[in-house]
N, C-alpha and C positions, 0 to 999 in steps of 0.2 A: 642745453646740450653740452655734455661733458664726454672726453677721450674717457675709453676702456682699455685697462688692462688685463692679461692674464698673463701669471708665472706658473711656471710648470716643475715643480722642485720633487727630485726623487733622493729620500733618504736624509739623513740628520748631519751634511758634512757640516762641521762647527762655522768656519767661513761663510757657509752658504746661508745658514739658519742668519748669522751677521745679516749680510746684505738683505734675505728678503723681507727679512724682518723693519730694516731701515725704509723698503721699497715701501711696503703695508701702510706703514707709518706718514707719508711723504704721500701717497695717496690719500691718504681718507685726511690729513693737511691739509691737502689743495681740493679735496671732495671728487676726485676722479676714482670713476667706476673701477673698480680692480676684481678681479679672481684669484684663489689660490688654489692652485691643485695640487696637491702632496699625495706624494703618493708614497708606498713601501719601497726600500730598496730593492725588493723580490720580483718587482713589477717587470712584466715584458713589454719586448718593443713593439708587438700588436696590440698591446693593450695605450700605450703610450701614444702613436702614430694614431689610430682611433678616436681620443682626445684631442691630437692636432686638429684634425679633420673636422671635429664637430666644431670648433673653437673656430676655424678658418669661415665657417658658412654663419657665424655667430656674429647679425648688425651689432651687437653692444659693445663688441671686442674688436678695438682697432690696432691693437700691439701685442704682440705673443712673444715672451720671453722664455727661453728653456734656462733654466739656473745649471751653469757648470760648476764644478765638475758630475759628469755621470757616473755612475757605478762601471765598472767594465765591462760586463756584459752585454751593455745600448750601444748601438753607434750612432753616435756622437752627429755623425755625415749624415747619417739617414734621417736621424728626425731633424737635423736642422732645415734641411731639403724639403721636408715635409711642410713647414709653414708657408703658408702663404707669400710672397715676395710681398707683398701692399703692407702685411702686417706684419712684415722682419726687423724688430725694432731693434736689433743688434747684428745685424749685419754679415749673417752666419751662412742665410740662405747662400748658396754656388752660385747663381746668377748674380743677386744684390754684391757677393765680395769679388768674383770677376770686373762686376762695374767699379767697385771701389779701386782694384787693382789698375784700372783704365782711365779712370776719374782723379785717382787722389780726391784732397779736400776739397774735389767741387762737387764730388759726388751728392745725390740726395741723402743718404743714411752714411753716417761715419760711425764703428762699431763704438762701446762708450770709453772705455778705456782710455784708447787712445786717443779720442777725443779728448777727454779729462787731461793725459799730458799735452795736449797740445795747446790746452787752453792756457796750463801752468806755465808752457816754456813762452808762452807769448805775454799774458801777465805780467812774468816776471821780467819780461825783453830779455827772452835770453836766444840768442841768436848760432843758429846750429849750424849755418855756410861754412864749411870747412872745417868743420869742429870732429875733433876724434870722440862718436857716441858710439860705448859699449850697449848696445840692448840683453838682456841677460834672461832668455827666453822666448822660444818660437812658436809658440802656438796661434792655432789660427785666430784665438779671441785679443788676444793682446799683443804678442812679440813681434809677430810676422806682419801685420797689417801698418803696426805703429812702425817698424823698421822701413817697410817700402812707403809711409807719408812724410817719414824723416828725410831718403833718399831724394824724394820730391823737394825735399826744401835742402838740398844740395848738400846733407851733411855726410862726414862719411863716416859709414855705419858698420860695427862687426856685431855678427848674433853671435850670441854666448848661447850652450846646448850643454847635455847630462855629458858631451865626451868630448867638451873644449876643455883647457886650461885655462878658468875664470878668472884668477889671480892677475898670470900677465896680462893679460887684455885691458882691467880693471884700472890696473898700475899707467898705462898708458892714454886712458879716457878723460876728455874735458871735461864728456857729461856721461854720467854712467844710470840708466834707466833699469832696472832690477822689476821682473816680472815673474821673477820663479817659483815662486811661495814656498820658499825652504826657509825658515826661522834663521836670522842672522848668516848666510849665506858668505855676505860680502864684509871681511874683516875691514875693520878703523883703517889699517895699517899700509891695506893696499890702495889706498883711493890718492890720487896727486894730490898736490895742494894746489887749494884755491877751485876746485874741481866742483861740479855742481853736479846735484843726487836727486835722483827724482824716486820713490823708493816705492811700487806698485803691491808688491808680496802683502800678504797678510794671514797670516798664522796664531791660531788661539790657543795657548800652553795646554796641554791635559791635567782637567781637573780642577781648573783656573778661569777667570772673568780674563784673562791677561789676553792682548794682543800686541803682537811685535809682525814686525816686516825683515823681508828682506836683506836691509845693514843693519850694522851693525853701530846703531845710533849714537850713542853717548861718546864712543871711541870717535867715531867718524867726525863730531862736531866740531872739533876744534881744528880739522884740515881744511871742511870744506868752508864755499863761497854761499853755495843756498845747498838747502835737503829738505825735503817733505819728512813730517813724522807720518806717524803709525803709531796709535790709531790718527784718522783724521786724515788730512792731506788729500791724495788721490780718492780716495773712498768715497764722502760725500760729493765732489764731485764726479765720481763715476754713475753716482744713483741720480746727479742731475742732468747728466749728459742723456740718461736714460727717459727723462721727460722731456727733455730735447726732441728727442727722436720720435716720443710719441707724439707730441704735440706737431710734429711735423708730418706722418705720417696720417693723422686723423684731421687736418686741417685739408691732407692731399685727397683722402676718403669723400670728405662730404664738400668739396669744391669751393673750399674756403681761402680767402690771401691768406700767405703766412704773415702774421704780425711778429715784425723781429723786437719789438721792443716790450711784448707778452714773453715772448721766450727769452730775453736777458729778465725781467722778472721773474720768471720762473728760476732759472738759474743761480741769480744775487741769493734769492731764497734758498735755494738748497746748499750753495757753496758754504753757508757757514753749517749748514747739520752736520754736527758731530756725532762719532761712532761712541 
C-alpha cells in the first residue's frame, strides 16, 4: 500500500512545468501512485471543480495538489475550497489555512514552502527572536502564512507587496526571505552586511534552460552570512515538504502511526534533488 497523488496543472507556466515535472520524477523514485491532470489554459472552472470532485471520492488518491499559478480567469479560492480538507496536501483549503492561522507549527498540514524555509532557518540555527525579517511577498501560498509562522516564533516581520518601497525595508533586514518571482528583484547593494537571504523566487529566462530567483546572487554574496541559490536551495526542498505532507495525510486516511523517522527519510532524500 502506497500514498496517491494527484496534480492538477492548467497551462505551460515555465516555473510550473519545473516543479511538476521534479514532483513526477520524486514519485515514480520513491514508487508513489501519482496522477497528472493537464489541462489547456482555455479550461473552465466547471470543468476543473468537476475533476476536484471526482478525484476527492477517488480511494487511490490521498493528496490533491492544484499547481499555482492559475490563468486569471479560475478562482484561485474556489477550487482550492473545492478539494477535499483530508486530501489538502498544501494547505490552501479555508478551513485547513484557518487552522494553520490558529495552529501555527503544530498544525497537522503546514503549506510547503514555508515549510522548506522553516526547515532551512532551523538547519541553519538561524534564530529569528527579535530579528528585523523582510518577507517580500503575500500570497496566501507562501508570503502570508510564512509571515504569521515567523511571528509565531517572535520575529518581527514586515511584508514587502507590488506598492511598498522594497529597497528600504531590505536595506534594514537581518533576514530577508524574497517570495516574489520577479528575476533579480532584490539588488547585491541593498542587503546589510552580514544579513542572511533566504531566496524562494524562481524564474526561467525566455528562450533559455536558465533559472535565477529572486536576488541578485553573485552581487549579494560577498555581503551576506548565508543565501540559498537558485536553482536548488528552497526548491527541492519545497517538493520534499510536499511528501511530507502526503505521507502524513495518507498515514491519517488509512489509520496508520505516523513514523517520524520514514518521513526524515523521505525528506534526507529529496533535500539533495537538484533542480
Amino acid at each position: 500500500m502506497r500514498p496517491g497523488l494527484a496534480i492538477i496543472q492548467v497551462g505551460n507556466n515555465p516555473s510550473s512545468l519545473t516543479y511538476v515535472r521534479k514532483k513526477i520524477a520524486l514519485c515514480e523514485e520513491n514508487e508513489v501512485h501519482h496522477e497528472l491532470h493537464h489541462f489547456p489554459e482555455s479550461i473552465t472552472q466547471q470543468e476543473i471543480v468537476h475533476q476536484i470532485r471526482t478525484l476527492n471520492q477517488q480511494g487511490s488518491i490521498d493528496g490533491i495538489l492544484v499547481q499555482l499559478p492559475l490563468p486569471p480567469h479560475l478562482s484561485r479560492l474556489e477550487i482550492s475550497n473545492e478539494i477535499k480538507p483530508s486530501k489538502d496536501v498544501d494547505c490552501l483549503h479555508m478551513a485547513n489555512f484557518q487552522n494553520l492561522l490558529q495552529n501555527g507549527e503544530d498544525n497537522d498540514i503546514i503549506p510547503c514552502t514555508p515549510a522548506a524555509v522553516l526547515h532551512i532557518l532551523d538547519t541553519q540555527e538561524i534564530d529569528v527572536r527579535n530579528q528585523n525579517v523582510t518577507v517580500i511577498g503575500r500570497s496566501q501560498l507562501v508570503g502570508f502564512p510564512l509571515s504569521v509562522l515567523l511571528l509565531r516564533r517572535n520575529a518581527k516581520v514586515t511584508i514587502c507587496h507590488s506598492e511598498t518601497t522594497v529597497q528600504e525595508h531590505v536595506q534594514k533586514a537581518d533576514i530577508v526571505i524574497s517570495c516574489a518571482g520577479h528575476k533579480e528583484l532584490v539588488k547585491g547593494e541593498w542587503i546589510k552586511n552580514g544579513a542572511k537571504v533566504i531566496d524562494v523566487g524562481i524564474t526561467r529566462i525566455p528562450g533559455t534552460n536558465k533559472i535565477v530567483g529572486d536576488i541578485e546572487f553573485q552581487k549579494a554574496l560577498s555581503k551576506v552570512s548565508f543565501i540559498t541559490p537558485v536553482p536548488g536551495g528552497v526548491g527541492p526542498l519545497t517538493v520534499s515538504m510536499l511528501f511530507k505532507n502526503l505521507y502524513r495525510v495518507w498515514c491519517r486516511s488509512n489509520g496508520l502511526k505516523l513514523n517520524i523517522d520514514e518521513q526524515d527519510e523521505e525528506l534526507d532524500y529529496a533535500q539533495n534533488y537538484q533542480f
